[in-house]
VEXDO-842899 format. One line per 2 residues: their letters; for each residue z, x, y of N, C-alpha, C, CB. Coordinates in steps of 0.05 Angstrom, whole numbers, padded with zeros to 5 digits. Last residue first. Glycine has a CB too. Layout:
<sites>
A = Z X Y Z X Y Z X Y Z X Y; ...
</sites>
This chain:
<sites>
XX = 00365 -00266 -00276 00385 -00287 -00274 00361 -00302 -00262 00415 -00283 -00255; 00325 -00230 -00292 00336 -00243 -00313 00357 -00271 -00302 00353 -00219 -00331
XX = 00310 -00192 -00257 00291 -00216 -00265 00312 -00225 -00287 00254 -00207 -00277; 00345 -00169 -00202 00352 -00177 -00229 00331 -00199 -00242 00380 -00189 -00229
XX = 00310 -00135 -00160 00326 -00152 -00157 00321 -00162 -00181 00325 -00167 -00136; 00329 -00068 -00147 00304 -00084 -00152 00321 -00109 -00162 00279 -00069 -00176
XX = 00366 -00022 -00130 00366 -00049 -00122 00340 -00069 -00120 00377 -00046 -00098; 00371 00016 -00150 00351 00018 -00123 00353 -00002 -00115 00322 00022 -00124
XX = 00389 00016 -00198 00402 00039 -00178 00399 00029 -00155 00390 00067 -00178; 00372 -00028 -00227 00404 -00029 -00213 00405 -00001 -00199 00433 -00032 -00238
XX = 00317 00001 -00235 00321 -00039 -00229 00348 -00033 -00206 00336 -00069 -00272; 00341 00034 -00268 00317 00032 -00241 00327 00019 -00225 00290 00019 -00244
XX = 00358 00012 -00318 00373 00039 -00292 00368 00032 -00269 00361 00070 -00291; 00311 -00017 -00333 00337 -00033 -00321 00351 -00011 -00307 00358 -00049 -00345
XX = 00276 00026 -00343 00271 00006 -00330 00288 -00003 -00316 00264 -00007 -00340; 00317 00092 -00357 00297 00068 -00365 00292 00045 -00349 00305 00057 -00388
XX = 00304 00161 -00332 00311 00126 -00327 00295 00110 -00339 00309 00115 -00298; 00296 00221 -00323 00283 00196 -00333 00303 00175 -00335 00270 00199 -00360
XX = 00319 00264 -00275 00322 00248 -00303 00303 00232 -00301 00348 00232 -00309; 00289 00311 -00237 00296 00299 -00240 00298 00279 -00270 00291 00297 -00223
XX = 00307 00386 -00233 00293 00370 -00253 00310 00331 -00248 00301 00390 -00290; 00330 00424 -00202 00322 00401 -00195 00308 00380 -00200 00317 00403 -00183
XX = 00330 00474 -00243 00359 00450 -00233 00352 00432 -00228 00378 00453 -00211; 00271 00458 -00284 00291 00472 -00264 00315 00458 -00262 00280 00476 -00235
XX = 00242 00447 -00322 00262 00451 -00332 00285 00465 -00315 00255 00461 -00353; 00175 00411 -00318 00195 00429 -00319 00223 00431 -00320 00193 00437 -00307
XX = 00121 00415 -00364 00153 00400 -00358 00171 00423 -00341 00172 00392 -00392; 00058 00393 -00330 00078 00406 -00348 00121 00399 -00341 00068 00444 -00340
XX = 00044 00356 -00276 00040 00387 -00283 00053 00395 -00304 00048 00407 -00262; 00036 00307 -00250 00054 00312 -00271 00036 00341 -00278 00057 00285 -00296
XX = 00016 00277 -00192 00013 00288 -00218 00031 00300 -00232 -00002 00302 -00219; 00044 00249 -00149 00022 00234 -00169 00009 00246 -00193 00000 00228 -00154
XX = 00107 00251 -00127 00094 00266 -00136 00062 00246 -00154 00117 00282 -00153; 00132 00208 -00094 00107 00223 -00078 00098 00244 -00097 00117 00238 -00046
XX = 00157 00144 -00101 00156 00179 -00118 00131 00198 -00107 00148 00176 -00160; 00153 00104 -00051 00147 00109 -00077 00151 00140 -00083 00118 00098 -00083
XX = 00221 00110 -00012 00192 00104 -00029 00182 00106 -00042 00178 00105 -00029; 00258 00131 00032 00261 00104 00012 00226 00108 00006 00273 00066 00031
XX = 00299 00192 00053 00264 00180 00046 00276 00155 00032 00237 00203 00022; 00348 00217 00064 00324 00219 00079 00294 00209 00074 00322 00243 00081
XX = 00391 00194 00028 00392 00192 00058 00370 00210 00079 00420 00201 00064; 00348 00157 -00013 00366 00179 -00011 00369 00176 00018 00355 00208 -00022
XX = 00305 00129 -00068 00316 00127 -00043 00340 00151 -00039 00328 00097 -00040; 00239 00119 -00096 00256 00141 -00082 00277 00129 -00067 00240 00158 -00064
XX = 00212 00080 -00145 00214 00079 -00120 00240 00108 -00122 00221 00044 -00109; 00156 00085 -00187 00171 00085 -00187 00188 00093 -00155 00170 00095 -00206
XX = 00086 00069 -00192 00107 00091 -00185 00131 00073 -00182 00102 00109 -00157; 00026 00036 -00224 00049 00038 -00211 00072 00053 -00208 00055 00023 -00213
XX = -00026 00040 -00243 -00008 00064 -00237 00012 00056 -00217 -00024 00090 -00228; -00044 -00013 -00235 -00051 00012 -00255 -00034 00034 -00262 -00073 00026 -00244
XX = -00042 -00033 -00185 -00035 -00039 -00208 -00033 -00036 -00231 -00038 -00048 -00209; -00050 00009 -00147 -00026 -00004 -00145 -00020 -00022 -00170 -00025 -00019 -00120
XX = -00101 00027 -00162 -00076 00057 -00168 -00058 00033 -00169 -00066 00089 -00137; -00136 -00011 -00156 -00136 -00009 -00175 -00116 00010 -00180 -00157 -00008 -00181
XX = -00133 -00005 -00091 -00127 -00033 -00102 -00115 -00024 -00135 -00159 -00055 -00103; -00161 00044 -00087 -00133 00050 -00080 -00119 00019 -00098 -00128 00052 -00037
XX = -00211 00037 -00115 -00192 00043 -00121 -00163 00052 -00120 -00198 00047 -00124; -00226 00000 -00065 -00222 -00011 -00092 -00204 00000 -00113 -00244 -00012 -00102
XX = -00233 00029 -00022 -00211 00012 -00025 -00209 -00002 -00046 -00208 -00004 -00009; -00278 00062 -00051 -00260 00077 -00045 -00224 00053 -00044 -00275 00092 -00013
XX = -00316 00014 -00047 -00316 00032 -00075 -00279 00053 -00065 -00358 00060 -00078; -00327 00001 00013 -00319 -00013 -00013 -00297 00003 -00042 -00350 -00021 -00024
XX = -00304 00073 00038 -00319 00044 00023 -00311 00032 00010 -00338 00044 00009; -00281 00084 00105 -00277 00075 00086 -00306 00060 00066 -00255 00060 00096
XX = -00275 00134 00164 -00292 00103 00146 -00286 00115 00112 -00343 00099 00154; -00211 00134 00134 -00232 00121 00144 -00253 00142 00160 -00221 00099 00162
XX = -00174 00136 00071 -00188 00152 00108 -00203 00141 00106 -00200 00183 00118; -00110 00123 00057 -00138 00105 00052 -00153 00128 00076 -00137 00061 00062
XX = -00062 00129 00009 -00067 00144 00035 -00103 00122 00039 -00068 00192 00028; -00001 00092 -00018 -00026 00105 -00017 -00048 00111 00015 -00041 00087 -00038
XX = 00045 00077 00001 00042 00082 -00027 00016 00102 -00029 00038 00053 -00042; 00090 00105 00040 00071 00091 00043 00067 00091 00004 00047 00103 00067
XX = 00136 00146 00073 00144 00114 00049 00125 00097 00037 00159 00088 00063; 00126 00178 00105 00136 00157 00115 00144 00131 00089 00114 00150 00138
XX = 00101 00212 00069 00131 00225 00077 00140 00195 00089 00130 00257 00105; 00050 00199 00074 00067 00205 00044 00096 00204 00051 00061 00237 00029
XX = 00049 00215 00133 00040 00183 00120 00056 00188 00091 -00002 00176 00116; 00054 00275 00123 00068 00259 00148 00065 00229 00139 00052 00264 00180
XX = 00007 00279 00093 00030 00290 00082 00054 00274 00100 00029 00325 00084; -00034 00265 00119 -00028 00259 00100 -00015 00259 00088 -00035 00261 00092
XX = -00029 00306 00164 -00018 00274 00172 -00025 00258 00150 -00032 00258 00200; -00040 00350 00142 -00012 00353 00147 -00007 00321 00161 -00005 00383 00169
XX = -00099 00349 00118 -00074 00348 00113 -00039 00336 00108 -00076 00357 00121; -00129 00296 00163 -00123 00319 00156 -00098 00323 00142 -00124 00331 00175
XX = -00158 00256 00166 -00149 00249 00149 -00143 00289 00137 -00169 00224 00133; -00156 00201 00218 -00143 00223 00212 -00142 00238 00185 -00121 00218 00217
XX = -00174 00154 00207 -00187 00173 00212 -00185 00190 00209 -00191 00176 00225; -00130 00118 00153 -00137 00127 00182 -00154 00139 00182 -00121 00141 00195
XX = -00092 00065 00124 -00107 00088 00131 -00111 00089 00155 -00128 00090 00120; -00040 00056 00072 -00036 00062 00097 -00072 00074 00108 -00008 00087 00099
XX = -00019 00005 00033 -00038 00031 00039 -00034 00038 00063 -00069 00028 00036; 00042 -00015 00000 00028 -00001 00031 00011 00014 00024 00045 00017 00053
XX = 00080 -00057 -00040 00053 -00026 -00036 00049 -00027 -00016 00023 -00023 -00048; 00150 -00065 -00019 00118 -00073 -00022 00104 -00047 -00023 00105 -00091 00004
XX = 00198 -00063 -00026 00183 -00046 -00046 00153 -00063 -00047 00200 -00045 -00080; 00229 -00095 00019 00221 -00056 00019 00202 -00046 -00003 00253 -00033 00013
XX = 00215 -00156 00037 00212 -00140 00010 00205 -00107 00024 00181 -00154 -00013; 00251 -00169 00082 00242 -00185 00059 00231 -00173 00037 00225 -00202 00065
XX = 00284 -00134 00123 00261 -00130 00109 00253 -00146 00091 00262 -00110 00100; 00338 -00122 00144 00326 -00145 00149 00291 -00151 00133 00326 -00144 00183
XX = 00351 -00076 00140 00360 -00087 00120 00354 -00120 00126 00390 -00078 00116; 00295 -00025 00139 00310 -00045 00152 00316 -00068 00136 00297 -00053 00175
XX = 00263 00004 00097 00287 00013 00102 00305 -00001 00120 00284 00035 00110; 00211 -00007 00098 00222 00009 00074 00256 00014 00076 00204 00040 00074
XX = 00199 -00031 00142 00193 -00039 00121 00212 -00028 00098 00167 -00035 00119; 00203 00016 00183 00219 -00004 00174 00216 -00027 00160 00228 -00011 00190
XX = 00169 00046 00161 00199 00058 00164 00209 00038 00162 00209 00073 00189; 00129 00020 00174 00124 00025 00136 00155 00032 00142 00097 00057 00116
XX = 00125 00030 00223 00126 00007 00207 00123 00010 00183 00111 -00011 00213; 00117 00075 00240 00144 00069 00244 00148 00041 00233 00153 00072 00275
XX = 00055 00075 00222 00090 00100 00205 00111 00092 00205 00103 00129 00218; 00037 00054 00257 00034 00052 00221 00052 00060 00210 00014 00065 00206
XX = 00069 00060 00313 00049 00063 00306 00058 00054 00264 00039 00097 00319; 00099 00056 00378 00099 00039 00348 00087 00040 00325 00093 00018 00350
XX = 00072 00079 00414 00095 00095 00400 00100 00080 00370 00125 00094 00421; 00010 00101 00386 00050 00102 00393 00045 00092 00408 00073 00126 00401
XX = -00034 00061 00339 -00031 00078 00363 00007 00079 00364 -00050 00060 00396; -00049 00060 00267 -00043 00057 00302 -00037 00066 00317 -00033 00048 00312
XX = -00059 00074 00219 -00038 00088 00229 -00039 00078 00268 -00045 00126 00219; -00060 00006 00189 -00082 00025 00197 -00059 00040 00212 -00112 00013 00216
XX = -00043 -00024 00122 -00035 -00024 00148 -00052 00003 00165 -00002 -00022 00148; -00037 -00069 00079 -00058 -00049 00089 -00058 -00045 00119 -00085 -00058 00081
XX = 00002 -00093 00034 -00005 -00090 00061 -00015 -00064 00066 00017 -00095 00078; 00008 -00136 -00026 00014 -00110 -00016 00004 -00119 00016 -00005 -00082 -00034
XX = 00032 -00189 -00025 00022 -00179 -00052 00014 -00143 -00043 -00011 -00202 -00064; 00067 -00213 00035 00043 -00209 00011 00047 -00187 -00013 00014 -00197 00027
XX = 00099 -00257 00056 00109 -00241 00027 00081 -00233 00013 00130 -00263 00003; 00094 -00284 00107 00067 -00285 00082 00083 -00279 00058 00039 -00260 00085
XX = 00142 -00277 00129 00128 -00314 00124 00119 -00304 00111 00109 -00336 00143; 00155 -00225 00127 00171 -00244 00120 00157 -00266 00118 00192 -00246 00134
XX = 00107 -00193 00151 00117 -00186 00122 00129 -00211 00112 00138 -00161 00121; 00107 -00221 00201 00091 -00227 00190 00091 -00220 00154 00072 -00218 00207
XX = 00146 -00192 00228 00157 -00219 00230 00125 -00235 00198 00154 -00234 00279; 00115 -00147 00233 00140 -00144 00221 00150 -00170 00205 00160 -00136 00242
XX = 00074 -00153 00267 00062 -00145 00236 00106 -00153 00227 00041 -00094 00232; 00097 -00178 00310 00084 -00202 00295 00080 -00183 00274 00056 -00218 00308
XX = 00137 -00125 00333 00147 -00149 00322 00132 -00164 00307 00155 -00163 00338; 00079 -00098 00341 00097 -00095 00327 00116 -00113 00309 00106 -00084 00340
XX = 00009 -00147 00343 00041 -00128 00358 00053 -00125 00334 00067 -00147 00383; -00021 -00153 00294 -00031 -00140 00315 -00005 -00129 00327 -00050 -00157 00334
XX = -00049 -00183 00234 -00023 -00182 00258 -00023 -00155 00268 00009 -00189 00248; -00084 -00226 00187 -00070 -00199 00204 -00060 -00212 00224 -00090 -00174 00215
XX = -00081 -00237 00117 -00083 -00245 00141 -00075 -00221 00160 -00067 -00271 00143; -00121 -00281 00065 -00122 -00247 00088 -00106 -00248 00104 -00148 -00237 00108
XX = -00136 -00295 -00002 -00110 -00294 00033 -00113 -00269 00031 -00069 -00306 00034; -00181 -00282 -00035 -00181 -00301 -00006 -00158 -00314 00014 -00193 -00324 -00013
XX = -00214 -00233 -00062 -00188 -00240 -00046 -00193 -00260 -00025 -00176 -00215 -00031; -00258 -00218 -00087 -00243 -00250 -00098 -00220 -00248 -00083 -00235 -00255 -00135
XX = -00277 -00166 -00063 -00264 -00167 -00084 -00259 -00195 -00095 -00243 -00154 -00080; -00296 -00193 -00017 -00323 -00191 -00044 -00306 -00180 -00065 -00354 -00166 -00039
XX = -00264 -00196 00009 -00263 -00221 00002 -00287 -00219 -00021 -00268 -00242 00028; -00253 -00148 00028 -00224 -00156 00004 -00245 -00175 -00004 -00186 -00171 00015
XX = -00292 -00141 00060 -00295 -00114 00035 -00277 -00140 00010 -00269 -00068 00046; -00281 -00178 00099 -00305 -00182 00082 -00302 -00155 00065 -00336 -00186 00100
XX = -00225 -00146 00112 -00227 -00176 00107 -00255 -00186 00088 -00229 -00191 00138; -00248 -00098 00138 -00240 -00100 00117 -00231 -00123 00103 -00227 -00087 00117
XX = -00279 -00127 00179 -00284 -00104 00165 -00274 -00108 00137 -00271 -00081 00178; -00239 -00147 00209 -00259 -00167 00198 -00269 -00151 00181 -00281 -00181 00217
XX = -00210 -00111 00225 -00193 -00119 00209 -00218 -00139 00203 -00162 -00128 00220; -00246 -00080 00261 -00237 -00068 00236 -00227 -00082 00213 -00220 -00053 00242
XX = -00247 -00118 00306 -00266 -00115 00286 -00264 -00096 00248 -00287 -00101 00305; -00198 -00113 00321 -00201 -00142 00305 -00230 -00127 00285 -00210 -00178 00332
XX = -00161 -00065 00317 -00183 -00068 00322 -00190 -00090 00305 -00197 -00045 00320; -00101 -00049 00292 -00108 -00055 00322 -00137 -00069 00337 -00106 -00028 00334
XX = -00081 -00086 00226 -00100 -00059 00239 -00097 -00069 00271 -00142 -00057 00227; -00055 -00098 00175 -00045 -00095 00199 -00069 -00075 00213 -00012 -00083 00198
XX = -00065 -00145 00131 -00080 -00124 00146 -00072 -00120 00166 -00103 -00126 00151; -00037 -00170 00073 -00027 -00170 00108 -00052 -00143 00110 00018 -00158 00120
XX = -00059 -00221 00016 -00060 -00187 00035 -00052 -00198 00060 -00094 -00167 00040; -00043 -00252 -00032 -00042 -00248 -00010 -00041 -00218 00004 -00023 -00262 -00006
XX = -00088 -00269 -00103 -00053 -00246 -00087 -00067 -00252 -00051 -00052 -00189 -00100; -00112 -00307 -00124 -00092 -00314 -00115 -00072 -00295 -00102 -00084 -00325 -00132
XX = -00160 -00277 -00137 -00165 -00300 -00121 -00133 -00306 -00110 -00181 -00326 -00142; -00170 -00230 -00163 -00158 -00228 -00140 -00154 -00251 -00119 -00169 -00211 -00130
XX = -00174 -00208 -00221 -00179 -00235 -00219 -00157 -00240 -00190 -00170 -00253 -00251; -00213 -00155 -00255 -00186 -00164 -00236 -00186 -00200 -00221 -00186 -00140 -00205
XX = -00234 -00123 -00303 -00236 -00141 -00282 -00212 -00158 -00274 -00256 -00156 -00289; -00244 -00057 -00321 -00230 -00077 -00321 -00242 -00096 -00298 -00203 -00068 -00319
XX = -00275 -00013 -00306 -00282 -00027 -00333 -00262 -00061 -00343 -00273 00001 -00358; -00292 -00010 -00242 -00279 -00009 -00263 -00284 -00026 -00282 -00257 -00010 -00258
XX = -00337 -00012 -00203 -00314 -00005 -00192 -00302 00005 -00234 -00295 -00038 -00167; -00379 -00068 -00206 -00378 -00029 -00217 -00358 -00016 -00219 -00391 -00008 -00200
XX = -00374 -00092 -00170 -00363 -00105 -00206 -00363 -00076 -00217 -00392 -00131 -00230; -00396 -00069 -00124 -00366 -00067 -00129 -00359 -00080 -00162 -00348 -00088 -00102
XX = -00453 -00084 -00134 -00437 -00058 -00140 -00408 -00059 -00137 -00446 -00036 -00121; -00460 -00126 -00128 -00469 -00131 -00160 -00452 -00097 -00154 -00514 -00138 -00175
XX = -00442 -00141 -00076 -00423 -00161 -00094 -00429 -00137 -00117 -00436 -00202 -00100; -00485 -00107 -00056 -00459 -00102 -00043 -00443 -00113 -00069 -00454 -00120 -00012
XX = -00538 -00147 -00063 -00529 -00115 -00080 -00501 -00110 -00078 -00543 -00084 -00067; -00517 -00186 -00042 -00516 -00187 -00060 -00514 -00167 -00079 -00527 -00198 -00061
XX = -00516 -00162 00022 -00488 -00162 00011 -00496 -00171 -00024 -00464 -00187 00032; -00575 -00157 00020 -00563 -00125 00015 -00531 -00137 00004 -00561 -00099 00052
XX = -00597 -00214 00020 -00597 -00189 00004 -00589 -00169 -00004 -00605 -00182 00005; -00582 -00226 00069 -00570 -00238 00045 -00574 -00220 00021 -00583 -00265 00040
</sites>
C-alpha cells in the first residue's frame, strides 16, 4: 500500500497543470492481458476510469465504433494484423467512426527505423516499452497540449509528422498556413457550428 501511495504522490509531479481525467474514455489495444492491466492501473492513478481493451483485429476495430474513445493506445502486435495495419485503418477506412483519433502507438522495438515506420503509419505518438508512469504521462500531456494538425494525400492520412519547427523555410515545398476553418473543410473535420 505504501509504494502505490508514493506512486499516486509522484505522478501529481508530472506537470504544472492538472488534468481532470475522470471522464475521457481510453481503448488499450495490447495482445498481453497482463500488459493491458499494466497499463490500466498506470491510466487509473492518472483519474482515468474508462478503460477498455480488445484483443482480435475485427474486436479492436469494431471496438473504436461503440466506445468513441478520447484517444487509443494501441501496442505494435504481432502480423500480420499488427498496430500499424490498425491505425491504417483507422486513419483511412471509410467505415471508421473517427480517423482523427490520437493513437499512441508502443513497443519494445524502439529502434529508429520502426519509429519512423509507426510515424509513417498515421500514429500520433511513439510510446517504448517498458514504459513509466512519468513517460505515458507525457505522451497524455503532447495530445492535449500540443495538438497537430492532420495530413491527408494519396500516400499518408495523419497527424503532421514534423514536431519541430527549425526556422522558416522558404523552399518550393514550403507548406501554407491555414486558418482553423480551412482545416476543418479541407480534411473534413466535421462542422461544429451546424
Amino acid at each position: 500500500m505504501g509504494v502505490l501511495l508514493v506512486f499516486i504522490v509522484e505522478t501529481t509531479q508530472y506537470s504544472s497543470v492538472t488534468y481532470k481525467f475522470e471522464k475521457i474514455t481510453v481503448l488499450v489495444v495490447e495482445s498481453s492481458h497482463a500488459m493491458f492491466e499494466l497499463t490500466k492501473s498506470v491510466l487509473n492513478t492518472f483519474g482515468v476510469n474508462h478503460i477498455h481493451s480488445a484483443y482480435g483485429f475485427d474486436e479492436r476495430f469494431n471496438a473504436l465504433h461503440k466506445l468513441n474513445p478520447d484517444f487509443v493506445i494501441i501496442d505494435w502486435l504481432s502480423e500480420p494484423l499488427n498496430g500499424l495495419e490498425l491505425t491504417k485503418k483507422i486513419r483511412s477506412d471509410p467505415a471508421s467512426s473517427n480517423p482523427f483519433v490520437p493513437i499512441i502507438l508502443m513497443s519494445g522495438y524502439s529502434v529508429k527505423k520502426r519509429v519512423l515506420t509507426a510515424r509513417d503509419s498515421g500514429i500520433t505518438t511513439f510510446l517504448a516499452k517498458p514504459f513509466t508512469a512519468k513517460m505515458l504521462y507525457k505522451r497524455i500531456e503532447e495530445l492535449i497540449e500540443f495538438p497537430r494538425q492532420f495530413v491527408k494525400n494519396e500516400h499518408y492520412f495523419g497527424h503532421d509528422r514534423r514536431h519541430k519547427r527549425t526556422g522558416k523555410y522558404a523552399g518550393p515545398e514550403r507548406r501554407t498556413e491555414f486558418s482553423a476553418e480551412h482545416v476543418r473543410c479541407e480534411i473534413g473535420f466535421p462542422d461544429e457550428k451546424k
